[in-house]
LOSEMAR-629948 format. One record per residue: x, y, z negated of N, C-alpha, C in turn; residue in one letter. Coordinates in steps of 0.05 Angstrom, whole numbers, plus 32768, in hexadecimal, padded with zeros to 4 digits. Example, Ala and Ser with C-alpha at 12.3 -4.5 7.8 and 13.67 -1.06 7.14 Angstrom:
<atoms>
ATOM     nX     nY     nZ    caX    caY    caZ     cX     cY     cZ   resn
ATOM   8108   7F8E   7F64   80F6   7FA6   7F64   8108   7FBE   7F64      A
ATOM   8101   7FD3   7F72   8111   7FEB   7F71   8102   8001   7F63      S
</atoms>
This chain:
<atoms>
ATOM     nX     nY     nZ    caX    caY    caZ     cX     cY     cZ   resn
ATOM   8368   7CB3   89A5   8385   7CB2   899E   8393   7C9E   89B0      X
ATOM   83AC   7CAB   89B9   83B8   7C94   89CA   83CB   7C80   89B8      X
ATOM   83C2   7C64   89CB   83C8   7C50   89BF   83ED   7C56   89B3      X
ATOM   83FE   7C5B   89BD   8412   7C65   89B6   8417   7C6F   899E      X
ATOM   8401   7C8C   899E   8408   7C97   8982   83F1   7C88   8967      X
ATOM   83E9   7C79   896D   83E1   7C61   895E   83E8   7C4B   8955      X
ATOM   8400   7C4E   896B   8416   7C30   895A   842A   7C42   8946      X
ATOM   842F   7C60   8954   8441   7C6E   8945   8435   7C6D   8921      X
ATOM   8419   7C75   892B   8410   7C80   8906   840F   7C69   88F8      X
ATOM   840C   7C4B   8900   8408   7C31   88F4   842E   7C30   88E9      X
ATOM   843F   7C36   88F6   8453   7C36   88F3   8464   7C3D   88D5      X
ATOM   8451   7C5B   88D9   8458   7C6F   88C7   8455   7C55   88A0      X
ATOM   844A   7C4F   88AC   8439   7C3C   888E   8449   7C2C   8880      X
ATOM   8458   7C2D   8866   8465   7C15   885C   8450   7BF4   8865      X
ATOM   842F   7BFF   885A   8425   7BE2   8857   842B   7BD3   8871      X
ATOM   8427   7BE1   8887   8424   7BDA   88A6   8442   7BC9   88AA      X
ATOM   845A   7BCB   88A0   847B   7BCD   88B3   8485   7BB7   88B0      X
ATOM   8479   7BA7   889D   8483   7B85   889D   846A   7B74   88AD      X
ATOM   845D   7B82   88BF   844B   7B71   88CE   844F   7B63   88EA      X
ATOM   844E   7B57   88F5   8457   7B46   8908   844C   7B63   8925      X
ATOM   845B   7B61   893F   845E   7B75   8952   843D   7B6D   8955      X
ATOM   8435   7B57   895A   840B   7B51   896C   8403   7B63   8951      X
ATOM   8402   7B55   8931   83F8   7B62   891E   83F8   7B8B   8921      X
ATOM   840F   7B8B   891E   840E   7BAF   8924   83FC   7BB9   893E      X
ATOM   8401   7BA8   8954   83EE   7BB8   896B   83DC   7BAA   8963      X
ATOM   83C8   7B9F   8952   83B0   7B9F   8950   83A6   7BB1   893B      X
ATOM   83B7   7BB8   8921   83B3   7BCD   8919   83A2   7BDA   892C      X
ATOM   83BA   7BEB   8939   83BF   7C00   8948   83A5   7C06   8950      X
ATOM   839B   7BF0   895F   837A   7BF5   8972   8363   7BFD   895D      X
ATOM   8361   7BF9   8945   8356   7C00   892E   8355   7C19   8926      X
ATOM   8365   7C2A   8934   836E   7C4C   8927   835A   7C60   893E      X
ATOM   8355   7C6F   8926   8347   7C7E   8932   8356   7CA1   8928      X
ATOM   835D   7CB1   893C   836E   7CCB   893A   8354   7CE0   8932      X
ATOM   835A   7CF1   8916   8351   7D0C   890D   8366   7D1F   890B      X
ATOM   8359   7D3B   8912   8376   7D54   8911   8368   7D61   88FE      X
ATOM   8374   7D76   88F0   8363   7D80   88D9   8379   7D98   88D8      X
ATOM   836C   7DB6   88D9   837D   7DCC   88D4   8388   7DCC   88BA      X
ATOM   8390   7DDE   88B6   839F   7DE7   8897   838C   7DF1   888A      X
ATOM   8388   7DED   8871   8367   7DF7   885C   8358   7DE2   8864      X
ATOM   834D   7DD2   887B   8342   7DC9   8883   8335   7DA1   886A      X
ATOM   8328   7DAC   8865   8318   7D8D   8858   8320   7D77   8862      X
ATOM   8323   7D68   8857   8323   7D4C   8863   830C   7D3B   8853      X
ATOM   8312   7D36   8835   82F5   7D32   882E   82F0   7D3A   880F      X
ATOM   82D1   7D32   880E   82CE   7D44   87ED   82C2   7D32   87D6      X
ATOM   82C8   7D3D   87BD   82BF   7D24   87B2   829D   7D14   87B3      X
ATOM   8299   7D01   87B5   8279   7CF9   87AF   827B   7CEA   87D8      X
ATOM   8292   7CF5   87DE   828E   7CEC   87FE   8295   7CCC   87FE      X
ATOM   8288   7CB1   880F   828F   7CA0   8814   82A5   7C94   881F      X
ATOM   82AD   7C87   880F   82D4   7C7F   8816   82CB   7C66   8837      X
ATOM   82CB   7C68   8847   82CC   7C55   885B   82E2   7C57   886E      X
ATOM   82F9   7C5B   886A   8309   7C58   8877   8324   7C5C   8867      X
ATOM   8344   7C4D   8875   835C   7C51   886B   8362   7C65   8875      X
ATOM   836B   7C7E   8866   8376   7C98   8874   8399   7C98   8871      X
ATOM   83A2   7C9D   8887   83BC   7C96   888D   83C7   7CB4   8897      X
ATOM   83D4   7CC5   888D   83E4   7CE2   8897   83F5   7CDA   88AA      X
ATOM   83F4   7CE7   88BE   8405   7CE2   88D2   8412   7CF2   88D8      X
ATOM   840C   7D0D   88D4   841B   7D26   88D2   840C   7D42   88C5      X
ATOM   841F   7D50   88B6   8417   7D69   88A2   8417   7D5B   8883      X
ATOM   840C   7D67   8873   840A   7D62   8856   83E4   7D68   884D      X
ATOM   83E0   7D50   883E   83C5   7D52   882E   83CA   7D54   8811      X
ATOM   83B8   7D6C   880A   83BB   7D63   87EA   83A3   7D5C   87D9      X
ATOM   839F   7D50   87CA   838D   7D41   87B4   8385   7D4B   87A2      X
ATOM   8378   7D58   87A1   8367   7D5B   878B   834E   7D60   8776      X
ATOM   834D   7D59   875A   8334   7D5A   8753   8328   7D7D   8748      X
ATOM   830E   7D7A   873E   830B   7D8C   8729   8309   7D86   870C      X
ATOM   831A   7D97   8702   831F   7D8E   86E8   8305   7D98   86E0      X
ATOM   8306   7D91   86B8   82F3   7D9E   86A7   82E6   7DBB   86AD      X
ATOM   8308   7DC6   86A7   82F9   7DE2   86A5   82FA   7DF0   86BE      X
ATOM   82F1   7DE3   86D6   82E9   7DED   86E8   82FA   7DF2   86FF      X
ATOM   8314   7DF5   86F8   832F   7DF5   8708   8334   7DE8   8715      X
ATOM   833D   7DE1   8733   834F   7DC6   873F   8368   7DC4   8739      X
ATOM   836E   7DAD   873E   837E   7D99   8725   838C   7D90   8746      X
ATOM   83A7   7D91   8756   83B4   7D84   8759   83BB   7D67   8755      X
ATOM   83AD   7D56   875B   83BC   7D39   8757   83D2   7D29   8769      X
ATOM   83D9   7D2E   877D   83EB   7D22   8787   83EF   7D32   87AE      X
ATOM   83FE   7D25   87B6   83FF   7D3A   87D9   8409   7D1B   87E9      X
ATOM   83FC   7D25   8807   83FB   7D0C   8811   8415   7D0F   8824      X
ATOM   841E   7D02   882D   843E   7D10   8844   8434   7CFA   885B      X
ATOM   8442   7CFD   8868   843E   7CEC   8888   8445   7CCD   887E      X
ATOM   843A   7CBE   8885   8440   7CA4   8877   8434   7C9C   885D      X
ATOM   8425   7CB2   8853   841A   7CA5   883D   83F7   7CA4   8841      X
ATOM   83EE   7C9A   8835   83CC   7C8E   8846   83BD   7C8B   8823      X
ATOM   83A7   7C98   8829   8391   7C8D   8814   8374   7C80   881C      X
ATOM   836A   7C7A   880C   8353   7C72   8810   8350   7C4B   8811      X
ATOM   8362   7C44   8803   836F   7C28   87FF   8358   7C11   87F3      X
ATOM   8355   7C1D   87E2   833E   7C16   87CB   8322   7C0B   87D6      X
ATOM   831B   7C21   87E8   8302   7C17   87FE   830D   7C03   880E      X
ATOM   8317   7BF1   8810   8324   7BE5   8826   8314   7BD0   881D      X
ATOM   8313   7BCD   87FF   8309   7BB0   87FB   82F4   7BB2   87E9      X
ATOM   82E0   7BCE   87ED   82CD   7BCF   87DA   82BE   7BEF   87E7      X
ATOM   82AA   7BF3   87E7   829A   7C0B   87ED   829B   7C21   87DA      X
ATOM   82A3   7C3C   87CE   82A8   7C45   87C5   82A4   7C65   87D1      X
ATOM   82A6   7C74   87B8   82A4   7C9C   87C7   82BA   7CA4   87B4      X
ATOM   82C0   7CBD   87C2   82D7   7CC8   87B8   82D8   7CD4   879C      X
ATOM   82E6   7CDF   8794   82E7   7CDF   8770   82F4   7CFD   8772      X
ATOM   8305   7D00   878E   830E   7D19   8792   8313   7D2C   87AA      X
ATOM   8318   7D3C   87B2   831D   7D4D   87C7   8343   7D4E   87D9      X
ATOM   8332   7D46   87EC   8351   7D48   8802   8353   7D5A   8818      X
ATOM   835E   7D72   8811   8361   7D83   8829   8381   7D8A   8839      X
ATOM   837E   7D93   8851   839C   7D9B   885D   83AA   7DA7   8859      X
ATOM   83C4   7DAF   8850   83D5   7DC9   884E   83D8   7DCC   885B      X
ATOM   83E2   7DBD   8879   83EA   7DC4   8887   83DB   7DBD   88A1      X
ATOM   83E2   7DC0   88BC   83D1   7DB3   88D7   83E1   7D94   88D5      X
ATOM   83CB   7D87   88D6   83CB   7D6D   88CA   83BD   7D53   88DE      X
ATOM   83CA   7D45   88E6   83BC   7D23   88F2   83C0   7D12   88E5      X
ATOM   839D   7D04   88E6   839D   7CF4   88CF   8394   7CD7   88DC      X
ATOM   839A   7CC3   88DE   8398   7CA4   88E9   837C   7C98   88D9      X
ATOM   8363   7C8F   88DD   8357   7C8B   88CD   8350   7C6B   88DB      X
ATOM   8346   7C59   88C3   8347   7C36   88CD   832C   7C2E   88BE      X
ATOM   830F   7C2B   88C4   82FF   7C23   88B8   8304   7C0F   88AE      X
ATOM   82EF   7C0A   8894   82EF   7BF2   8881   82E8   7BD6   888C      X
ATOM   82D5   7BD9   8898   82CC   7BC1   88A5   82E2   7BBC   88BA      X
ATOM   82EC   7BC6   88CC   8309   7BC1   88DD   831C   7BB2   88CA      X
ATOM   8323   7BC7   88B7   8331   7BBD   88A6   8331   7BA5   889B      X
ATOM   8323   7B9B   888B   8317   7B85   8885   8315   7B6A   8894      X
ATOM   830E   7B6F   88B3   830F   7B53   88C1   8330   7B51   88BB      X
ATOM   833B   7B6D   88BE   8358   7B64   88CE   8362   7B56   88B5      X
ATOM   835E   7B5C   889C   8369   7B51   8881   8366   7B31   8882      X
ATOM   8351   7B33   888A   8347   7B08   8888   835B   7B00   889C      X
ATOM   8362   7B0F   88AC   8376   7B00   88C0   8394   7B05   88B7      X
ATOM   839C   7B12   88AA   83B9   7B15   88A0   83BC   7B13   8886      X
ATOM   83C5   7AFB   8878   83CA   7AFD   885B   83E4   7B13   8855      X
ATOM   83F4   7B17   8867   8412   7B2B   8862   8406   7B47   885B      X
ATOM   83F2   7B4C   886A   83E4   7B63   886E   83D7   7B6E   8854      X
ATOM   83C7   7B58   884A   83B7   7B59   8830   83D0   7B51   8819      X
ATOM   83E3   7B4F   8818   83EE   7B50   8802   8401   7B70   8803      X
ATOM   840D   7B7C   8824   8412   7B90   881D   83FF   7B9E   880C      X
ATOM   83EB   7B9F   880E   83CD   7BB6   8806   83D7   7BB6   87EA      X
ATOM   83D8   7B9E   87E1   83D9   7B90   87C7   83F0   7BA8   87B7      X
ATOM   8403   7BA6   87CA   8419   7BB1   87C1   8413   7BCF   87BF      X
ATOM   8413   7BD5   87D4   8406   7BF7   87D0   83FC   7C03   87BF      X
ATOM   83E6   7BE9   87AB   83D8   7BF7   879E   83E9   7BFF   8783      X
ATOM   83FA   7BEB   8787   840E   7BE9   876A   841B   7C01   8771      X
ATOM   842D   7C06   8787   8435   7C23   878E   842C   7C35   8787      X
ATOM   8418   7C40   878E   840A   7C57   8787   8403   7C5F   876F      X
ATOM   83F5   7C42   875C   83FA   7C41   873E   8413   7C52   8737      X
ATOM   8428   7C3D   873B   8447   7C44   8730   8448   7C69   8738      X
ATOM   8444   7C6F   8753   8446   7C8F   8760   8436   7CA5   8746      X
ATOM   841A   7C98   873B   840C   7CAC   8737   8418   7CA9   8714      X
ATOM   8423   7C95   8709   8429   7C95   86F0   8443   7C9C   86EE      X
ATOM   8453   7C9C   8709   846F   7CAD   8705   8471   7CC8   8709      X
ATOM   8459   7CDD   8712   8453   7CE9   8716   844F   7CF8   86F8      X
ATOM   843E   7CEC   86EE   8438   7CF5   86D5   8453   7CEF   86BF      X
ATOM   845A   7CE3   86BD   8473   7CDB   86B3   8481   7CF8   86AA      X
ATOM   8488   7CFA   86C8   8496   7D14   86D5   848B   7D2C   86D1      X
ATOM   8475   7D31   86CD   846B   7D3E   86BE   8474   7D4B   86A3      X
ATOM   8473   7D2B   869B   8473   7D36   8675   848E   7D33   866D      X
ATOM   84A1   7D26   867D   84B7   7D1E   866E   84CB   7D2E   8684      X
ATOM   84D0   7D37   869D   84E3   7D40   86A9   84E3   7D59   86AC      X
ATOM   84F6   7D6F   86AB   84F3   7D8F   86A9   84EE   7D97   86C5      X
ATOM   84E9   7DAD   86BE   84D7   7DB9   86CE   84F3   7DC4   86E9      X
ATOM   8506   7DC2   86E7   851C   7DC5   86F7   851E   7DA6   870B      X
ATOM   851B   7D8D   86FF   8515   7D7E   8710   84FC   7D7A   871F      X
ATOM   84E3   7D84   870A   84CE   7D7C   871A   84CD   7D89   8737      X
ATOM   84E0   7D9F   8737   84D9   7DAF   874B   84EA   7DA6   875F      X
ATOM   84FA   7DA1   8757   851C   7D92   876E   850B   7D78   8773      X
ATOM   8500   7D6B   8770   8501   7D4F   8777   84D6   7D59   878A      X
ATOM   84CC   7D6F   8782   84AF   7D75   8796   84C0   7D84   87B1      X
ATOM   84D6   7D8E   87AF   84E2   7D9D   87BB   84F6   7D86   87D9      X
ATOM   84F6   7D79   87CE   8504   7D57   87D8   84EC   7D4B   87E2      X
ATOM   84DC   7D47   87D6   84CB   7D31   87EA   84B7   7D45   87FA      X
ATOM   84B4   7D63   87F2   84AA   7D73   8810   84B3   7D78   8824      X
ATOM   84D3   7D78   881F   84E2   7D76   8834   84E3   7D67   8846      X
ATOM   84E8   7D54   883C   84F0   7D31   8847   8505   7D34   885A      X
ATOM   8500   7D2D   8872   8516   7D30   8884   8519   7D49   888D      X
ATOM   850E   7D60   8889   8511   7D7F   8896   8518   7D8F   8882      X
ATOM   8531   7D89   8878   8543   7D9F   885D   8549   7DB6   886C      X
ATOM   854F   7DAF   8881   8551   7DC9   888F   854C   7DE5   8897      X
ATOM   852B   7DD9   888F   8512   7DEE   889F   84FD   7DDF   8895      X
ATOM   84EF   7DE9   8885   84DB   7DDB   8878   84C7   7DF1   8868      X
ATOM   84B0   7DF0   886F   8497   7E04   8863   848E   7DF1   8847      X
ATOM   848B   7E05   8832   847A   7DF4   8820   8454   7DFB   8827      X
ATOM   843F   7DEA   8827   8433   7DF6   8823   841C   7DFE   8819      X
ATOM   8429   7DF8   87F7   8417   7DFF   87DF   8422   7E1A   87DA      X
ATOM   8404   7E1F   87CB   8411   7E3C   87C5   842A   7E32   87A7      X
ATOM   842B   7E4B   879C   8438   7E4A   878A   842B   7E4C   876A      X
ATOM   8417   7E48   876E   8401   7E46   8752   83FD   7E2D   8755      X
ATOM   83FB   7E15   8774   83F5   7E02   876D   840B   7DED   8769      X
ATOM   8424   7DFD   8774   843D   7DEB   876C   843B   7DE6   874B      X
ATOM   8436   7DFD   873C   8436   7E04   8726   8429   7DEC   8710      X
ATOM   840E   7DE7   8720   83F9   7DD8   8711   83FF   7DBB   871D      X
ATOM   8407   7DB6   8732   8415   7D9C   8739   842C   7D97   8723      X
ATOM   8444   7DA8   8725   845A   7D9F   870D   8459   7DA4   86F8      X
ATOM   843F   7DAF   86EA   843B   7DB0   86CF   8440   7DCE   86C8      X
ATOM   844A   7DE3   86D0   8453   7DFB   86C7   8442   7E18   86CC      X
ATOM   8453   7E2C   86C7   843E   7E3F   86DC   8450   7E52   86EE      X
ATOM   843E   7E5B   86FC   844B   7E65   871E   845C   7E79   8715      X
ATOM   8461   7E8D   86FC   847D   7E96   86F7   8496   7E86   86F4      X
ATOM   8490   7E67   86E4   84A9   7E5C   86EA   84BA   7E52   86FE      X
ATOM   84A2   7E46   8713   84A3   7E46   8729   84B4   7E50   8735      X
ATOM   84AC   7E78   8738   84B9   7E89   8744   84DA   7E7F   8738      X
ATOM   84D8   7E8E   8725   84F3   7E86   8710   850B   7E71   8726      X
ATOM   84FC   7E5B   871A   8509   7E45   872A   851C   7E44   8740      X
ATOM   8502   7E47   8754   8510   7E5B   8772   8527   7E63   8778      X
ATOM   8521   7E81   8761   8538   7E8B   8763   8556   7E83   8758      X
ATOM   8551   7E74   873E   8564   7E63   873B   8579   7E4F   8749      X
ATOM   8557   7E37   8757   8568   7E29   876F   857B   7E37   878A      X
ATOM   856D   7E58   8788   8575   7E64   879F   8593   7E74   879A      X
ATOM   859F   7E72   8783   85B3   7E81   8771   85CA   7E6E   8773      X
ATOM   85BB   7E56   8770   85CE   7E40   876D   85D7   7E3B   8788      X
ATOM   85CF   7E3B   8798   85DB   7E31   87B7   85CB   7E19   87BE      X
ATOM   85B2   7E13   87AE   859E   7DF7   87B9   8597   7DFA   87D3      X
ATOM   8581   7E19   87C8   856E   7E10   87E1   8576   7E3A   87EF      X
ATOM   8569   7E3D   87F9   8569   7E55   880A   8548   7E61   881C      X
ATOM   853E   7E70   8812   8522   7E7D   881B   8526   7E80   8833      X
ATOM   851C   7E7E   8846   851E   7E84   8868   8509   7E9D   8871      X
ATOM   84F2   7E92   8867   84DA   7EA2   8868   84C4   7EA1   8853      X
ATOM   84AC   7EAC   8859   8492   7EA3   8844   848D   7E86   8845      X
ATOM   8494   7E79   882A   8490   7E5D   882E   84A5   7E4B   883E      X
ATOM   84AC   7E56   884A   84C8   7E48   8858   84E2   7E40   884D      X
ATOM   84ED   7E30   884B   8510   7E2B   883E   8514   7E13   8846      X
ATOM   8535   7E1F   8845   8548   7E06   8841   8557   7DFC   8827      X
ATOM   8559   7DE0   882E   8568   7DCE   8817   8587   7DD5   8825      X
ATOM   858A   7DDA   8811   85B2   7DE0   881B   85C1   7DCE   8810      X
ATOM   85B5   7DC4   87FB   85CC   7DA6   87EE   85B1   7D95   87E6      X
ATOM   85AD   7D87   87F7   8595   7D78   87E8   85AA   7D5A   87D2      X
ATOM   85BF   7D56   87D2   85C9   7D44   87C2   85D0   7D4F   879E      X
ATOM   85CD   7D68   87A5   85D0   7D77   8791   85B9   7D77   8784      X
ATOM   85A5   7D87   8791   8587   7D8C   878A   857E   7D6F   877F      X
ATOM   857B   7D5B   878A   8579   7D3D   8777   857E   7D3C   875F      X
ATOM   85A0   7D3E   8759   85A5   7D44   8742   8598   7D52   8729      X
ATOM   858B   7D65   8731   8585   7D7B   8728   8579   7D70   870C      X
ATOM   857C   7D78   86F4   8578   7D6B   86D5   8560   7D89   86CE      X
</atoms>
């Protein structure tokens, strides 16, 4: 990976952006570049957590197997968001499965790297600190949203942060059974939805999986 797009993916990182310019390029030398197709594994549960995984570009999504045998959606990773935190300060295996939706680069920072660099930056080790509380707060607002927000927002606000900056032109790329089981519903309401947001003047189908946000200040709103 060139050193360049190694300061870029350290970049990408809330924990990384309050670090002093030497601090970040030493990051940086620490990263090690994976590409991973679309379907493509990244890892499975029972696998050894030894490294911070950092998305640099595409979408990962998370998840376990439930009871009755089904996968269970738990959360999606976007460019800037990184897992594997937890091993940073303890040896650990995975609890769940992370694969690509999309063609995907992924920044990866061993533990032991990690680790010296922590004894040397207390700023560094208290971002972590923070993250962890983040992600807490992410995965219990998540659920929240779940049980308490309709199914018209859950979908405006998954619809908003898939987008992010490309309302314009933007692929989703879960199917539509797993949007379903991510926001709690099932893939008829889904559909439903769609067509609703698409009635209203929100969003607009382009192609398979493809759309635009046409009022994303609107779509926010959305109750």
């Amino acid at each position: 990976m060139m050193v360049h797009d190694a300061k870029a993916c350290i970049q990408l990182v809330p924990i990384f952006q309050s670090l002093s310019t030497k601090e970040k390029a030493e990051v940086a030398t620490l990263v090690r570049h994976h590409h991973f197709a679309a379907g493509e594994s990244l890892f499975i549960a029972g696998d050894a957590v030894t490294s911070l995984l950092i998305v640099a570009h595409g979408q990962v999504k998370i998840t376990q197997i439930a009871a009755n045998g089904k996968e269970q959606l738990l959360y999606l990773l976007n460019p800037g968001d990184f897992d594997g935190e937890a091993a940073l300060f303890k040896a650990s295996t995975r609890q769940n499965f992370g694969t690509a939706l999309s063609e995907t680069d992924v920044c990866l920072i061993r533990r032991e790297d990690f680790q010296k660099l922590l004894q040397r930056s207390p700023q560094l080790a208290l971002n972590i600190l923070n993250a962890f509380g983040q992600r807490l707060a992410s995965v219990t607002e998540q659920t929240t949203r779940t049980t308490t927000a309709s199914i018209e927002e859950r979908l405006a606000m998954y619809l908003l942060e898939t987008a992010g900056k490309n309302t314009a032109d933007f692929t989703l790329p879960l199917k539509k059974k797993d949007i379903a089981s991510y926001l709690g519903t099932t893939p008829e309401t889904i559909s439903r939805k769609f067509r609703d947001f698409a009635d209203a003047g929100l969003i607009k189908k382009l192609a398979v999986n493809r759309f635009q946000i046409l009022d994303p200040d609107q779509l926010a709103l959305v109750e």
